[in-house]
C-alpha positions in Angstrom: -33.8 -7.7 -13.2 -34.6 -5.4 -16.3 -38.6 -5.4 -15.2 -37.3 -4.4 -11.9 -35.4 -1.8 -13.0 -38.3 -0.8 -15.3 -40.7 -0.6 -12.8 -38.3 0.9 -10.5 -37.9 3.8 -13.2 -41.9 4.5 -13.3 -42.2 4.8 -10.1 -39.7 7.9 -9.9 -41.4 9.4 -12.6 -44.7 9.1 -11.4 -43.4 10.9 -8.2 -41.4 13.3 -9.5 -43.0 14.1 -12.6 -46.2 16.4 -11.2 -44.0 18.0 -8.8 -42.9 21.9 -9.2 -40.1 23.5 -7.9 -41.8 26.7 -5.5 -40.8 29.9 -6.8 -38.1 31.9 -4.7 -39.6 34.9 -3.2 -37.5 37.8 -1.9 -37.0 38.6 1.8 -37.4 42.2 3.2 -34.3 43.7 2.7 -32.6 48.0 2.6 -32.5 49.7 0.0 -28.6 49.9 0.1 -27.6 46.0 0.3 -26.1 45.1 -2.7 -27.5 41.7 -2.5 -31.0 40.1 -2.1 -32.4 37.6 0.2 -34.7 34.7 -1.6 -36.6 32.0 0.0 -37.9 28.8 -1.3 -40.7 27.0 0.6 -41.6 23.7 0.2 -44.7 22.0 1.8 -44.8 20.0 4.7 -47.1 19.1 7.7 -48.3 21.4 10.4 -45.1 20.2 12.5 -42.0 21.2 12.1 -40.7 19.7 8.8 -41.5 22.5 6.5 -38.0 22.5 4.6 -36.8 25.4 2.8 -34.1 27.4 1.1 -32.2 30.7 1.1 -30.3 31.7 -1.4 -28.5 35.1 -2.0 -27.9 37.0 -5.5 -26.4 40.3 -6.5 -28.4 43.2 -7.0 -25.5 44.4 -9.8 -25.3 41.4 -12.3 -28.6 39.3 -11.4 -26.6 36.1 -12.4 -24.6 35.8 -9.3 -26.7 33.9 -7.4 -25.3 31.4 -4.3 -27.7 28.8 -2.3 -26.4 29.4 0.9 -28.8 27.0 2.9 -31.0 24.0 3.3 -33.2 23.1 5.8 -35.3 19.9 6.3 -36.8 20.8 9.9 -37.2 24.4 11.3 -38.4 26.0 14.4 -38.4 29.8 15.0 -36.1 31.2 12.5 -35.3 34.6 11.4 -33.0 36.2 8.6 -31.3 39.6 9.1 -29.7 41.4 6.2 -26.8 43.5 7.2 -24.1 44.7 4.7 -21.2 42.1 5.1 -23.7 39.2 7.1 -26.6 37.5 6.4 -27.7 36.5 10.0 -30.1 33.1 10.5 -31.1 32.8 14.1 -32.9 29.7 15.1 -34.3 28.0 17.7 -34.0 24.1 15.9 -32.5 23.9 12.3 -31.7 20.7 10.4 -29.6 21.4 7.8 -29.0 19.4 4.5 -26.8 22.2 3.3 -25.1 25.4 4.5 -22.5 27.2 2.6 -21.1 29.6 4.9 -18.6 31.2 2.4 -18.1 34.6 0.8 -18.3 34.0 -2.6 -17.9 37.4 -3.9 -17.2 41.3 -2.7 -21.2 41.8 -3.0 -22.6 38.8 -1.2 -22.5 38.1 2.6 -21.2 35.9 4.7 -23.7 33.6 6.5 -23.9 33.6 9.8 -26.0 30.9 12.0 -27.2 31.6 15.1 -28.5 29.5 17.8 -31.1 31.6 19.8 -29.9 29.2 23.0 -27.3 31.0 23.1 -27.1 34.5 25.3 -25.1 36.2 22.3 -27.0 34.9 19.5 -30.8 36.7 21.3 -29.0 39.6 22.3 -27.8 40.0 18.2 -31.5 39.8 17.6 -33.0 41.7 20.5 -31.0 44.5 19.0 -31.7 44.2 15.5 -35.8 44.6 16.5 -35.0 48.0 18.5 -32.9 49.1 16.1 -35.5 48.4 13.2 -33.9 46.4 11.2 -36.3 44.5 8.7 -36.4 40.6 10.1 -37.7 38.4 8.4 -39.8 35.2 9.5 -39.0 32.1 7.7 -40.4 29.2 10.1 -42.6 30.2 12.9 -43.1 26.6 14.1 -42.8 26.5 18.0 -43.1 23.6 20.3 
């Protein structure tokens, strides 16, 4: 049992050491949000598995800083930063994680949207003519 274990315990490191956490970028965002949008991208295939992270953090103390979501498997979706919502509109989203709280006066409250429904493309449809800055975080489609 203990060589098991041993060889059990190897094997994680070799996997795991070598790895590096992707940096967070930040998302396009206006000049008067009081928080920031940042992305994490990890690598994946050419399909639709490319998971990824958002995360939100205060532009007044820099150490507020909240994951908000976690996504294994994406297709077609765009972030919105308005003042009190952080809008994610999708197509197909699998979600490990979603924390769709607000944490603090300065951060938003996440919002997902499902571009099946009428509402949901309308929200974005306006957001484009309005120029709002959208960003692209999976632009996998079928």
């Amino acid at each position: 049992m203990p060589r098991i274990t041993l060889i059990f315990g190897i094997c994680l490191c070799l996997v795991g050491c070598g790895r590096s956490d992707p940096p967070w970028t930040e998302l396009p965002s206006t000049a008067t949000a009081k928080y920031d949008v940042l992305l994490k991208t990890y690598k994946g295939s050419n399909y639709a598995d490319k998971p990824f992270k958002i995360a939100v953090r205060s532009r007044k103390n820099h150490k507020i800083k909240r994951q908000v979501l976690f996504a294994t498997q994406c297709e077609n979706v765009r972030v919105v930063q308005e003042k009190e919502y952080l809008y994610i509109f999708f197509d197909h989203l699998s979600i490990n994680h979603f924390s769709g709280a607000k944490s603090a006066s300065a951060m938003p409250t996440p919002f997902l949207c499902d571009l099946n429904h009428p509402f949901c493309k309308r929200t974005l449809d306006s957001m484009y003519q309005n120029d709002k800055p959208v960003a692209n975080v999976c632009t996998f489609t079928s």
